[in-house]
Each structure stands twice: as structure tokens, then as C-alpha cells.
VOGU-3710 file (C-alpha; in Angstrom, 3 decimals, decimal comma):
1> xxxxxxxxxx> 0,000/0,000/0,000  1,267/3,715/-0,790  1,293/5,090/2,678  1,447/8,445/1,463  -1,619/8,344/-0,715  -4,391/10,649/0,095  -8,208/10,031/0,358  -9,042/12,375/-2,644  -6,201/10,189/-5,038  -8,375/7,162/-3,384
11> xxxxxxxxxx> -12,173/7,849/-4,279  -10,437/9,180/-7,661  -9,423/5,738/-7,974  -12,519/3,927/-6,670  -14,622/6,344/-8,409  -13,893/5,364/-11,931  -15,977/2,858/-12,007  -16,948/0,833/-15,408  -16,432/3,806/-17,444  -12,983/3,214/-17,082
21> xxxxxxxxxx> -12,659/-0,682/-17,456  -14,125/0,060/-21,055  -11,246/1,946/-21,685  -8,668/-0,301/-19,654  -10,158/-3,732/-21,145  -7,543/-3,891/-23,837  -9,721/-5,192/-26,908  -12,047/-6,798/-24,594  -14,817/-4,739/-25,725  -16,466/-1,694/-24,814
31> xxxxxxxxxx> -18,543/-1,911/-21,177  -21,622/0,026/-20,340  -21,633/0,324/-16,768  -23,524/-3,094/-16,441  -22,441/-7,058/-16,620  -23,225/-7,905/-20,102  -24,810/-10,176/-21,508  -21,745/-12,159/-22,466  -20,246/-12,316/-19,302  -22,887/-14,479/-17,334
41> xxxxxxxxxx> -21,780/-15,551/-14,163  -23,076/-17,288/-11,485  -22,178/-14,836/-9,048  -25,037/-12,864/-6,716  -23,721/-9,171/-8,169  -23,558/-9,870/-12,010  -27,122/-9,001/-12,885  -26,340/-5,623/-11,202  -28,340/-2,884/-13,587  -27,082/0,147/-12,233
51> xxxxxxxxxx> -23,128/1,261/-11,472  -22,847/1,030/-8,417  -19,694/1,825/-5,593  -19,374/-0,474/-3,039  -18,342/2,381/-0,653  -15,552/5,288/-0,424  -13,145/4,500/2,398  -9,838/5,415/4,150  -7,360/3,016/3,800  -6,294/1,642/7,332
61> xxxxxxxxxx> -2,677/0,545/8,541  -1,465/-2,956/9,091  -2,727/-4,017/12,507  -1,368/-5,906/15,669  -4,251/-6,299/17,799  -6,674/-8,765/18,987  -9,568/-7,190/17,237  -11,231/-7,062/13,843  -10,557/-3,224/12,326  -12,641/-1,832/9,622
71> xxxxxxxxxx> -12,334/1,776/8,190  -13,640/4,924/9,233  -17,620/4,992/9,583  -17,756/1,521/9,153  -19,253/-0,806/12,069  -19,689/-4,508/12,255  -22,342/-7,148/13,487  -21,207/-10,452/14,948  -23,613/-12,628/13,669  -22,757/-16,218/14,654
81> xxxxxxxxxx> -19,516/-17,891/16,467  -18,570/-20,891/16,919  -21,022/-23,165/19,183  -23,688/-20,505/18,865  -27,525/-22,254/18,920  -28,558/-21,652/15,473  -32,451/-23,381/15,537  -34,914/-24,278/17,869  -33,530/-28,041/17,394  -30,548/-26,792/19,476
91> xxxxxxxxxx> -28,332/-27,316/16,462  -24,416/-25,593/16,603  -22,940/-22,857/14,635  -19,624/-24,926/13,755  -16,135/-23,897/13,938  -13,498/-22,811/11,467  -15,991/-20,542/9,468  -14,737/-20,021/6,038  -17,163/-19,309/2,877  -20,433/-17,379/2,699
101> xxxxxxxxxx> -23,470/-16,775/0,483  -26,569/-15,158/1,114  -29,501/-15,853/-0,032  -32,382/-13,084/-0,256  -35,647/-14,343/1,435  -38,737/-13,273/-0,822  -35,941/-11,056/-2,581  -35,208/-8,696/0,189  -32,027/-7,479/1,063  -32,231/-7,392/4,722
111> xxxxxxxxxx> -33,450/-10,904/5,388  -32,514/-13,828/3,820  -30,266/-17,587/4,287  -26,680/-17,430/4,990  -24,571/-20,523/4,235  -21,487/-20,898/5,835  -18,748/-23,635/5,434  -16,582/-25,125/8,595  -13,287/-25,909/7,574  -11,712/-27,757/10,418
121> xxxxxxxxxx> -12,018/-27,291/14,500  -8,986/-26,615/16,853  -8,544/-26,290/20,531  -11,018/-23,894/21,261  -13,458/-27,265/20,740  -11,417/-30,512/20,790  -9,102/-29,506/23,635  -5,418/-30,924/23,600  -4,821/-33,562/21,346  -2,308/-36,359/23,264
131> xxxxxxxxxx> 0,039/-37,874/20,757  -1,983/-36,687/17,507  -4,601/-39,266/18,336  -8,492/-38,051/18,980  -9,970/-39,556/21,250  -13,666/-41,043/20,624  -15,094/-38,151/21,985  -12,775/-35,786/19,883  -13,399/-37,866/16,740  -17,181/-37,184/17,114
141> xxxxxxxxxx> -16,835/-33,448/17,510  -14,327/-32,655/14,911  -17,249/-34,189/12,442  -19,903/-32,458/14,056  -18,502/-29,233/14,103  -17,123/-29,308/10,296  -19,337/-28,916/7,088  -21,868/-26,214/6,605  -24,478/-24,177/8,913  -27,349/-22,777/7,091
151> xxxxxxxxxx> -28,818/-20,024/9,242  -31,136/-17,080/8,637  -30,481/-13,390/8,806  -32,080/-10,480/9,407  -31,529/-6,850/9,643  -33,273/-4,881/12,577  -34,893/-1,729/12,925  -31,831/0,099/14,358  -29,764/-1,422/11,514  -28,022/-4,600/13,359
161> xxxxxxxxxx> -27,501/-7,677/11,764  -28,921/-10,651/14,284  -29,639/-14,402/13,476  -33,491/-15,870/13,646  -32,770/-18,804/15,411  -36,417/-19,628/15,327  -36,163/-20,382/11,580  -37,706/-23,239/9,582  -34,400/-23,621/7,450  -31,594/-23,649/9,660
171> xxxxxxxxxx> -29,830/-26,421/9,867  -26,463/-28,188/10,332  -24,765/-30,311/7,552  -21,447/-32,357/8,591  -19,908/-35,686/8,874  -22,648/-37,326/9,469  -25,005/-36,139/6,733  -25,332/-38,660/3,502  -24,820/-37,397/0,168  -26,222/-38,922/-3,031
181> xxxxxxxxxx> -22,717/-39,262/-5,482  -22,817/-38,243/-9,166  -20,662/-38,471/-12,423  -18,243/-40,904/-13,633  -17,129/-42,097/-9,806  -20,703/-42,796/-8,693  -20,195/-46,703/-8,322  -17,217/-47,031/-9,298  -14,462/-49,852/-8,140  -12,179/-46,713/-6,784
191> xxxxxxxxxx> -15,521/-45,538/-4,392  -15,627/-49,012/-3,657  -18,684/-49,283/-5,994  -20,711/-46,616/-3,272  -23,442/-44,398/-4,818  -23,620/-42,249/-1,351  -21,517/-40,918/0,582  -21,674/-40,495/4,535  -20,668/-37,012/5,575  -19,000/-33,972/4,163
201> xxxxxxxxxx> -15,679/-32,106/5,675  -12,730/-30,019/5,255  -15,654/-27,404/3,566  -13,009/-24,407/2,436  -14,418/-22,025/-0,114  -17,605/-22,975/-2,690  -19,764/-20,890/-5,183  -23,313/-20,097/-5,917  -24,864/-21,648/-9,140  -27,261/-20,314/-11,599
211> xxxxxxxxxx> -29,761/-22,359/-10,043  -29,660/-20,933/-6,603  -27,875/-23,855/-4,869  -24,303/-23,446/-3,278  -21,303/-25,655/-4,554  -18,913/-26,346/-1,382  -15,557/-27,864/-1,546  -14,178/-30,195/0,433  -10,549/-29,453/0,771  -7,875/-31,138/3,864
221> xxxxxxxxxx> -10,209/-34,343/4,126  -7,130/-36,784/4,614  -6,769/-36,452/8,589  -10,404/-36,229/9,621  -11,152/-39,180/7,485  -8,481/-41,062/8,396  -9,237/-40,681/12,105  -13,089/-41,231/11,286  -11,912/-44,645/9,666  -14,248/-43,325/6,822
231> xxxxxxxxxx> -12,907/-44,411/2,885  -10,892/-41,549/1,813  -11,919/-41,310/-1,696  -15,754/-40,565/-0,740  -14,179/-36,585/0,279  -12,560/-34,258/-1,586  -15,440/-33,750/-3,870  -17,323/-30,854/-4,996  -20,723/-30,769/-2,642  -24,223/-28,742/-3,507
241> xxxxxxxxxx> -26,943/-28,435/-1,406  -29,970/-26,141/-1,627  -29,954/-23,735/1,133  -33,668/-23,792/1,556  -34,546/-27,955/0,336  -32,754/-29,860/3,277  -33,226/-32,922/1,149  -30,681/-31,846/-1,439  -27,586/-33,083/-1,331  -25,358/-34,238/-4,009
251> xxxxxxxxxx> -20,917/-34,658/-4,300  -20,511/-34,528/-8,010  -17,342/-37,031/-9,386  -17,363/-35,427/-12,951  -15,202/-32,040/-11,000  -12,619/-34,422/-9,632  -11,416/-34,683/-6,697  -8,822/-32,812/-5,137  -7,934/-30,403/-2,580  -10,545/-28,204/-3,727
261> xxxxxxxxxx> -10,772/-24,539/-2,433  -13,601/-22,968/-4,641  -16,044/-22,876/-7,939  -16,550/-20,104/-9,924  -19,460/-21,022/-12,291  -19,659/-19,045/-16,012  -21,528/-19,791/-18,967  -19,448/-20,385/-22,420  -20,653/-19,003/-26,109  -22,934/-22,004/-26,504
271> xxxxxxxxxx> -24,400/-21,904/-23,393  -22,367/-24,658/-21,629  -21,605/-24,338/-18,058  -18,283/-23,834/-16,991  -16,815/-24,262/-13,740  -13,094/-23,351/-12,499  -11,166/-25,006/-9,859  -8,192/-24,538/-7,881  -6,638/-27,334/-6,226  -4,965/-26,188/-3,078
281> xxxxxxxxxx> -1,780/-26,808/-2,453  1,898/-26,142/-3,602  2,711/-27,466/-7,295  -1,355/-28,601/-7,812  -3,035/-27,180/-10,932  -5,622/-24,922/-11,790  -9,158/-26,906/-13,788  -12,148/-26,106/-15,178  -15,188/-28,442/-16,159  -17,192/-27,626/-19,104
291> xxxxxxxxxx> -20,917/-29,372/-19,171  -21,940/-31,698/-22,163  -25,517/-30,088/-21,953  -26,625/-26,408/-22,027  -27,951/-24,616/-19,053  -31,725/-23,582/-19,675  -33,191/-20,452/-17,333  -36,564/-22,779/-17,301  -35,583/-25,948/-16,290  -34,197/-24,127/-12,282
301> xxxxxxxxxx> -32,249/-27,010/-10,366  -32,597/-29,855/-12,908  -30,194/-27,501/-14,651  -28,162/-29,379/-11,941  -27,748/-32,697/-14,042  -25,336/-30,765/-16,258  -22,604/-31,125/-13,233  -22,723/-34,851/-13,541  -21,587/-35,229/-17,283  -19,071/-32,779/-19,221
311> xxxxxxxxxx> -15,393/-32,906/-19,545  -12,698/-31,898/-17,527  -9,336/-29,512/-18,059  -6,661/-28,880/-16,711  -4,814/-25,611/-17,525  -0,817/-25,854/-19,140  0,402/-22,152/-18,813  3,490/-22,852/-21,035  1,064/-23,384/-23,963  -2,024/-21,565/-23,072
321> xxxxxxxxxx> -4,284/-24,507/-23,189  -7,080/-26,119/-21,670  -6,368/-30,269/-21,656  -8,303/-32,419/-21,234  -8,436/-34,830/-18,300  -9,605/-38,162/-19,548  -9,418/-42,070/-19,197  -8,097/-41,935/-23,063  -5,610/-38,941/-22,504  -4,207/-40,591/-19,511
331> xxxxxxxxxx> -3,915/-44,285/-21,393  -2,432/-41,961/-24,833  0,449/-40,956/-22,542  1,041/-44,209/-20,616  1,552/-46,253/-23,982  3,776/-44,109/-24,966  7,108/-45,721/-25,940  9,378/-43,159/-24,583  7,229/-42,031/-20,891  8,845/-40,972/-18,090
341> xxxxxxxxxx> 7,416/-39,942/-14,742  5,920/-35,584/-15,022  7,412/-33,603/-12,127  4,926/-35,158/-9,420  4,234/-38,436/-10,310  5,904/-41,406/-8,296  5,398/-45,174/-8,835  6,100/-46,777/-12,138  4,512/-47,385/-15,537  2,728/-50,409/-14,569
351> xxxxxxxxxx> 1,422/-49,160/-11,074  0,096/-46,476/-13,148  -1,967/-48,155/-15,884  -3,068/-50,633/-13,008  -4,268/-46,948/-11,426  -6,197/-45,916/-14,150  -9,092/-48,197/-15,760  -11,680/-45,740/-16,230  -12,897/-42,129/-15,779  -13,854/-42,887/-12,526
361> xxxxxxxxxx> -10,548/-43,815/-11,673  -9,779/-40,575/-13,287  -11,441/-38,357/-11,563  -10,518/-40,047/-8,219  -6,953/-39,268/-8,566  -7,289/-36,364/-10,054  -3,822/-34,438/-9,181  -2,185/-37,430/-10,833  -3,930/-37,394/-13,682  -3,602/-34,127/-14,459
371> xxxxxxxxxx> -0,194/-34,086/-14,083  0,192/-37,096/-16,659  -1,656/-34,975/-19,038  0,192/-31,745/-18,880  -1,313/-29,835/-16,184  0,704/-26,699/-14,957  2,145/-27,467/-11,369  1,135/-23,822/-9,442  1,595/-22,254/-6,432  -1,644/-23,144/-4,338
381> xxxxxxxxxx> -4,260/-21,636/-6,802  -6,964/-20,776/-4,274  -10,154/-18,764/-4,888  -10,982/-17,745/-8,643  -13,247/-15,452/-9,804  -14,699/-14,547/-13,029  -14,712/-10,143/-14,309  -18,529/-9,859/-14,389  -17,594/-6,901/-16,756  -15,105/-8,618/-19,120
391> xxxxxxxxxx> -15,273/-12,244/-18,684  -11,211/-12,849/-17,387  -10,279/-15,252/-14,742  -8,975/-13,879/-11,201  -7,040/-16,558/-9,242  -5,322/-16,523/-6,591  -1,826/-18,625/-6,350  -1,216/-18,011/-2,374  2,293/-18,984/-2,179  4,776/-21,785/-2,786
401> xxxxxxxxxx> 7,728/-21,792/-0,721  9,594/-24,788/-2,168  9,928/-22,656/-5,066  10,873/-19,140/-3,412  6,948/-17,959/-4,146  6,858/-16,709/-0,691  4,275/-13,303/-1,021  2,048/-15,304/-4,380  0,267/-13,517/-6,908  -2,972/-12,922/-9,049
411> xxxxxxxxxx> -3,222/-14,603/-11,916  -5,556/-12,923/-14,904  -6,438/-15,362/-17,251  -7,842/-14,117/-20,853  -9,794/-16,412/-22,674  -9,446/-16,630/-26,795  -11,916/-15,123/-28,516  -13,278/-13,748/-24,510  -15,420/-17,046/-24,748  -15,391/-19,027/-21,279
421> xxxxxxxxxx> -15,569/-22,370/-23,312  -12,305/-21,754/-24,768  -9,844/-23,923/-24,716  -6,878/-21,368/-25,520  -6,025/-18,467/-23,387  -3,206/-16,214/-22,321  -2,814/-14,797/-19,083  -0,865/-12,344/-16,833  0,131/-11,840/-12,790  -2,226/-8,636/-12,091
431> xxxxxxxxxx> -0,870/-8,355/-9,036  2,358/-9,627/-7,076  2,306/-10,380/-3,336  5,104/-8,618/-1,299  6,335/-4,988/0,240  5,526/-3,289/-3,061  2,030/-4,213/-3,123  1,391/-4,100/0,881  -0,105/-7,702/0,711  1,240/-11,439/1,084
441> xxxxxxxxxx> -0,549/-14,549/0,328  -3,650/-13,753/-1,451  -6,641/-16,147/-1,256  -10,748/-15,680/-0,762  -11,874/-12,681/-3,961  -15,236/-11,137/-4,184  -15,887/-8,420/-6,684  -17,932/-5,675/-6,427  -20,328/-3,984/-9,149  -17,926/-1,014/-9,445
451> xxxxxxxxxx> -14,919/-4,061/-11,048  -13,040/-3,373/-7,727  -11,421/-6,854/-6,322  -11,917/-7,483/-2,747  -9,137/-9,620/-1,235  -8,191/-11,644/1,743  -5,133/-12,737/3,057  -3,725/-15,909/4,104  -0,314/-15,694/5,518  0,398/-19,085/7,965
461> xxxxxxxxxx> -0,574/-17,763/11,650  2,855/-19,229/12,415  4,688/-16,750/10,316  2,835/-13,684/11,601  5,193/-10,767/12,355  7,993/-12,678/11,807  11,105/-12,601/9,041  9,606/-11,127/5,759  6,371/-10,985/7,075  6,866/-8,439/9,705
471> xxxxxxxxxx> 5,281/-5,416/7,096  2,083/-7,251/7,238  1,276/-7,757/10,539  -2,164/-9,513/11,148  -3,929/-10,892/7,927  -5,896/-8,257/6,330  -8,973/-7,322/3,766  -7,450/-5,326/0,706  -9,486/-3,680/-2,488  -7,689/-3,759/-5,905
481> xxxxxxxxxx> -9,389/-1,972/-8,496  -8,928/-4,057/-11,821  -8,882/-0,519/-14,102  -8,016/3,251/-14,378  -4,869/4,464/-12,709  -4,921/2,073/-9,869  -5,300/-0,924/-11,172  -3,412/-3,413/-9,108  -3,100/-1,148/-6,298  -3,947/-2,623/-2,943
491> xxxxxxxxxx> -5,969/-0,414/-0,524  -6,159/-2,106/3,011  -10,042/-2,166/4,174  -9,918/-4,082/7,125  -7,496/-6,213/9,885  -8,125/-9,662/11,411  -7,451/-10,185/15,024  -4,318/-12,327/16,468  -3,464/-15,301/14,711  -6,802/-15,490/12,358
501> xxxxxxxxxx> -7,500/-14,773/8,665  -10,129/-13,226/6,960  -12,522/-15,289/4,638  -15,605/-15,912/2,522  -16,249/-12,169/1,580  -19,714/-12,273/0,254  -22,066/-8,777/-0,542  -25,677/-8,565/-0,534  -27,077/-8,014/-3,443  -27,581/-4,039/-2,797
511> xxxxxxxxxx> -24,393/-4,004/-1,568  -24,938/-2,338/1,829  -23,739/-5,460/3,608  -20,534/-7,505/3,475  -20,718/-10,441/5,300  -17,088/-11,661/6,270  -15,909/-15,255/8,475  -13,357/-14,336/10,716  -11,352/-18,012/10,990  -9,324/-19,712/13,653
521> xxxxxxxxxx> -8,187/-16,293/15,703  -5,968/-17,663/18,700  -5,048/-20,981/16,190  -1,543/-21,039/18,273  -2,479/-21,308/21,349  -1,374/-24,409/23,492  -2,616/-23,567/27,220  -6,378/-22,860/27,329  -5,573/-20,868/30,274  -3,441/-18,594/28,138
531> xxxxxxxxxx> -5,445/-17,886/24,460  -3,344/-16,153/22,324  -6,756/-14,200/21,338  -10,124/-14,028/23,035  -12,112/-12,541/19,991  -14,997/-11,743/19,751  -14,347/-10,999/22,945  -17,667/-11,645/24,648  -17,954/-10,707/28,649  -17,244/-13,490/30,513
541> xxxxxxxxxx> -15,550/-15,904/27,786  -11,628/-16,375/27,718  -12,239/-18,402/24,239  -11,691/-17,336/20,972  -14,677/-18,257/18,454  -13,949/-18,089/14,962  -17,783/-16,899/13,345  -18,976/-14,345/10,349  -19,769/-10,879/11,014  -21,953/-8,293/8,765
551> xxxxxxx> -19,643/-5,229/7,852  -22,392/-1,993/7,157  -21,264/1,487/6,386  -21,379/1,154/2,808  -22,564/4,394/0,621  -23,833/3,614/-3,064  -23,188/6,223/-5,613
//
């Protein structure tokens, strides 16, 4: 961040607005102040049909303390923590909060659903762990406490954001709820011929779809299922539920499984959904999944069928394309006289073909296979979004370490011919992690109508404050605006409290509300008696509660 910049050179720079991404789109065609028609997305903001500005603000400073800061004239709500009631059923908010979406009830903007996923629980629930082995107890709480909360929302008459816990549709989903599988893996030997699933986990980020469900991704399954003694290849999947049918529930094979972090859902040329992936962690690649079928408005959630059978990519940034990720790709290189292991791949030929039999198998082992096909190792591509003004691909590649990748980067992906269906592209780092920028290790995006990028940070609680890090301080809440003269510049907006990071940025759709999951604050601590962090610091409680929070002060121009 430019410490010296004034407010007026700020709202200059926030003020441009659409006007100026036409001019900055660089042959992506003129804009006129609204999502076009060509750039459908699945995203709560893209049918927008006025320019809006998701708020002036004053940048604030890199922060120390044990407290969530937001600008000037800004306030925030706590609206559910960790072990909060959250229905008359005496169901619990769970812990490690991570993505949100809201979901307008009878299309107002101050009541509605909000789906949250639980990443993983820590200390604050569990306790000590002796030796790295749960106990029963612990192994029963880590799955009830991870998954998704659905819980309802509503803003009062003095303007404070509360949660109805005496609503009809919230609810709990976890490690114990079953799952009807989809796609190519849905009975397959590698499933162990299963066509449900017990249970989801590990939730990280997710998407909305066209049809008003939410896709959630299951991402660090290994150690919860492995303590569970559930089958490891039923997690790891791409989830949907509908926020208000409690009876839908679906993990869909076709997207493969992998550390998944989120979805970001477009529509190509023809009208086939697409959906892009990051796998999340170092040297994994980046996907997307076009749909055989075309999404039709009329047909609402049966549009969901188009999830289960399409073809999956994998993206090589050496030659800008899209490959494909397929039983007969994956056999083409195998028999190939002259193979020799990709960087990633261990075992030999024959282990390998023994491996893979079928797209099931495929899609199962997914980081393998995309590897053997040419996928792009990457540096922990996280959270991708697609421009609702120009139809380009945000992701974010947190960092990578093992190859000196310690701040990460943006990645801007331009489809050929600005079609989502493509299967050539070319792409550039919009933004660089480090002291220049005033940000390290980007992850969650949101955008705004205005085209201004909202980012959190993800630096490893361990390396707060410390080494090349120090700049930083706590993990933050930046806004990049994607055109005019400060494109790529990254304003700070708000500050996480000790040892947490900000995620699952999600607006309402008038924009007056940001709701925001404040995750794992006090994650180092060892000695309950001794939190490293206490927030949300409510009287009387000496633990910290990771939970979302509604961030209001926003002024539309």
C-alpha cells in the first residue's frame, strides 16, 4: 500500500468505475456500466443494472491487535460464532468458518439464508490432542462441528444484523449427513462401488450456481477421514446443497477430486456451463469443467444434471491450453514408448496403468492425472473469480515456498476469442504479493459492481510478524481496483485479530452489507488458560470463536 496516498487520489481511484474498465479492457470490448450479456456468471452481483460503488473508504494501517478493524464509519455485526444455537432443534454454529453466500428471502435485502462452510475445528473445541490421536469423543466433535451451517439473517430496525434462530431452514450439515454421489465415480471400483456418501468435511471455499444452490468444496479431508476410519476417496469432492430444500444433497465425481478450495461457475458461447477449480496446495493445478448439456433459465435445479456429465481440463500455462483430463488422454500418454514420470508423479509405468481403468478412476486421482496430461504445477491456486464486466479469470496462487513464491500472486487469465468455453487463453500476474504491493498470500476474492477486487489474506498464523512478514502484521482485507490508474493497487479495508485470517467475503445483493468469516483467531495457542486471542471478545468468555460478522457502512453512488 502507498502510505502516502491521500483520500481524494483514493475515491479518484474507486470512483472510476466501469467507465474506465471500457477503456482499460484492452480489446475486450467496450462496457456500459452493467455485466453484459456475455459475461454471465453465477455470481449474486452480475445481474447488477445500475453502477454502483461499493463504498468510499480510508485506507487503514497494518494491525497488531486482537480485534477485527474496519475503516472509518464503518461498524460490524457479529452474527454467529462458533457453538452458537442456530435453531430451535438446538443445532451448533460450527467452527473454522470459512465461505459465505446469502440468499435473499422473498428477494429482500435485509433478510434472507446465509450458508457458511466449517473448515476444520482446533482447541477452542477438541481440547489438547495427546500424541496426535483423537480420542472417541474428539473424533465425534471434529465431524460435528465441520461442514456447513445454514442459518437465517435479518436486519433490525436500528440497523443490526442478528440471526433468527427460530427459523424453519436452519440447519447443520457435517460428517454425518449422507450425500447422493454423481458423475463418472458414482459406483465405481475406486468408491468401492458406493453411490452415497456419509458425511462432508474439510468445507473451504464454494460458489453459488445459476440455479440458486451453493457448490462447497471439500478441501484437507485426509486427517479427519483417516481418524473417522471413513474411505478416503468418498471426500474431496465438490458438494451442492440447496440452502432452503434440506433434502438436497449431491458430491458430483465429474469435478474431480482434489484439494478443492472454490467454484466459480460461467456460462461459455454455446451456453455450456463452466466451472473453475483450484486445487490447493503447492505445485497442484488450476481446472475447469465444461458441461456436455446447455444450461436452460426454465428448467431451475434440474439444470443441476449438467454437473454430472461434461469434460474436464486442466490448464498448461506454457502453452495456453485447456487439456483435457480423460481415461483416453491418460492411457495416450502411458503407452507411450518413450514415458517418463511428469514432475509429481511417483510409482512406475505399470502401477500407473493398473491406477487408471476408467474415468472414474480418473477423476478419483485427479492431481495425478492431471499431471500425466500436462497440467501446470502452481503455487496453491486458491479462490478464482470470473470479471462480471469482461469475462477474465482472477485466481489466486497463495504462495509456494519450495519454489521461493513466498508473497504469491494474481493470476488474470484471458480467454481466446473472450469465450469461457475456450480452450486457448493467455494470461498475466495482475498483481504480485510482497512490500511493493502491501499484501502477502492472497486467497478468498469477491468483486464488487464497481470491477473493484476485494481480497483476503492468508499468511500461515505461524509466520505472523515474523522474518519477511513483519510489514504485514495480522492478515488483512485489501481492495484492488482491476482498471483506471490504480489498477493493481492494494488499498487495506480491514485487519483480522491475532493469529486469524479473513474469509468468505460475500455482498448482498444491494451491496450495503458484506458479510465476512473471521477463521481460527488464537489458532496457536497451546494452554487454554493462556489464548493467544479471546475474539470476539464476549464478557465473561476467555475463548476465541472463529464466526462471520456483517460489515455496514457502505454508501452507493
Amino acid at each position: 500500500m502507498n502510505k502516502n496516498m491521500d483520500r481524494k487520489t483514493f475515491l479518484s481511484f474507486l470512483g472510476t468505475g466501469a467507465a474506465a474498465l471500457a477503456a482499460a479492457s484492452a480489446g475486450l470490448g467496450a462496457l456500459d456500466g452493467k455485466a453484459s450479456a456475455m459475461s454471465s456468471t453465477a455470481d449474486h452481483l452480475f445481474g447488477f443494472k445500475t453502477n454502483k460503488v461499493s463504498g468510499y473508504f480510508e485506507p487503514i494501517q497494518p494491525s497488531k491487535e486482537d480485534t477485527l478493524l474496519v475503516p472509518k464509519n464503518f461498524k460490524y455485526d457479529v452474527v454467529a460464532v462458533f457453538d452458537d444455537v442456530i435453531n430451535t432443534a438446538g443445532e451448533k454454529f460450527g467452527q473454522g468458518a470459512d465461505y459465505n453466500a446469502f440468499f435473499p428471502i422473498n428477494g429482500s435485502n435485509t433478510r434472507g439464508l446465509l450458508v457458511t462452510n466449517h473448515e476444520y475445528t482446533n482447541i477452542f473445541l477438541l481440547g489438547p490432542v495427546a500424541d496426535d490421536k483423537m480420542t472417541a469423543e474428539q473424533i465425534k466433535q471434529n465431524l460435528y462441528y465441520q461442514g456447513m451451517s445454514v442459518i437465517e439473517v435479518f436486519r433490525d430496525e436500528k440497523g443490526t444484523w442478528k440471526m433468527d434462530t427460530s427459523s424453519k431452514y436452519a440447519r447443520r450439515i457435517n460428517g454425518t449427513t449422507k450425500f447422493d454421489i454423481t458423475g463418472p465415480a458414482k459406483g465405481s471400483a475406486a468408491l468401492g462401488n458406493a453411490t452415497t456418501a456419509v458425511g462432508t468435511f474439510a468445507n473451504c471455499s464454494g460458489g453459488v450456481t445459476f440455479w440458486n444452490t451453493v457448490l462447497s468444496c471439500e478441501e484437507n479431508f485426509t486427517e479427519t477421514a483417516v481418524s473417522a476410519k471413513l474411505p478416503e476417496t468418498h471426500y474431496g469432492w465438490v458438494v451442492e446443497i440447496d440452502p432452503f430444500d434440506q433434502s438436497y444433497r449431491k458430491k458430483h465425481t465429474a469435478l474431480g477430486r482434489f484439494n478443492h478450495e472454490n467454484t466459480a461457475m460461467g456460462i461459455a458461447a454455446d451456453g455450456r456451463v463452466v466451472v473453475y477449480m483450484g486445487d490447493d496446495k503447492k505445485d497442484a493445478c488450476v481446472y475447469k469443467f465444461i458441461s456436455k448439456g446447455k444450461f436452460d433459465k426454465l428448467k431451475g435445479r434440474s439444470n443441476s444434471s449438467l454437473l454430472e456429465e461434461g469434460t474436464l481440463y486442466v490448464a498448461n500455462l506454457k502453452s495456453g491450453k485447456w487439456l483435457p483430463v480423460t481415461i483416453e488422454e491418460v492411457k495416450k500418454v502411458l503407452s507411450n514408448e518413450k514415458y517418463k514420470n511428469p514432475y509429481g508423479i511417483s510409482g512406475t509405468k505399470e502401477d500407473l496403468l493398473k491406477k487408471f481403468k476408467s474415468q472414474g478412476d480418473v477423476v478419483t486421482f485427479c492431481h495425478e492425472a492431471a499431471l500425466l496430461v500436462g497440467g501446470t504445477p502452481t503455487d496453491r491456486p486458491e479462490d478464482i473469480e470470473i470479471s462480471p464486466f469482461d469475462n477474465t479469470v482472477f485466481i489466486c496462487h497463495t504462495n509456494n515456498d519450495i519454489h521461493g513464491n513466498i508473497h504469491g500472486h494474481i493470476t488474470r487469465i484471458f480467454e481466446s476469442g473472450n469465450d469461457l468455453g475456450s480452450l486457448e487463453f493467455d494470461f498475466e500476474i495482475f498483481a504480485a504479493g510482497g512490500r511493493q504491493s502491501g499484501f502477502s498470500s492472497p486467497d478468498n476474492l469477491a468483486f464488487d459492481s464497481n470491477g473493484n477486487l476485494w481480497v483476503v489474506t492468508d499468511i500461515s498464523s505461524s509466520s505472523h510478524n515474523k522474518g519477511v512478514y513483519k510489514p504485514f502484521m495480522n492478515n488483512g482485507l485489501f481492495v484492488i481496483p482491476t482498471s483506471g490508474e490504480a489498477k493493481g493497487t492494494a488499498l487495506q479495508f480491514a485487519s483480522g485479530p491475532i493469529e486469524s485470517e479473513l474469509t468468505g467475503p460475500f455482498f448482498t445483493p444491494d451491496e450495503q452489507t458484506l458479510f465476512l468469516s473471521v477463521q481460527h483467531p488464537g489458532e496457536m495457542t497451546t494452554d487454554l488458560s493462556k489464548p493467544t486471542s479471546t475474539w470476539p471478545h464476549r464478557s465473561g468468555d476467555k475463548k476465541a470463536r472463529c464466526g462471520v460478522v456483517a460489515i455496514t457502512g457502505f454508501k452507493l453512488g
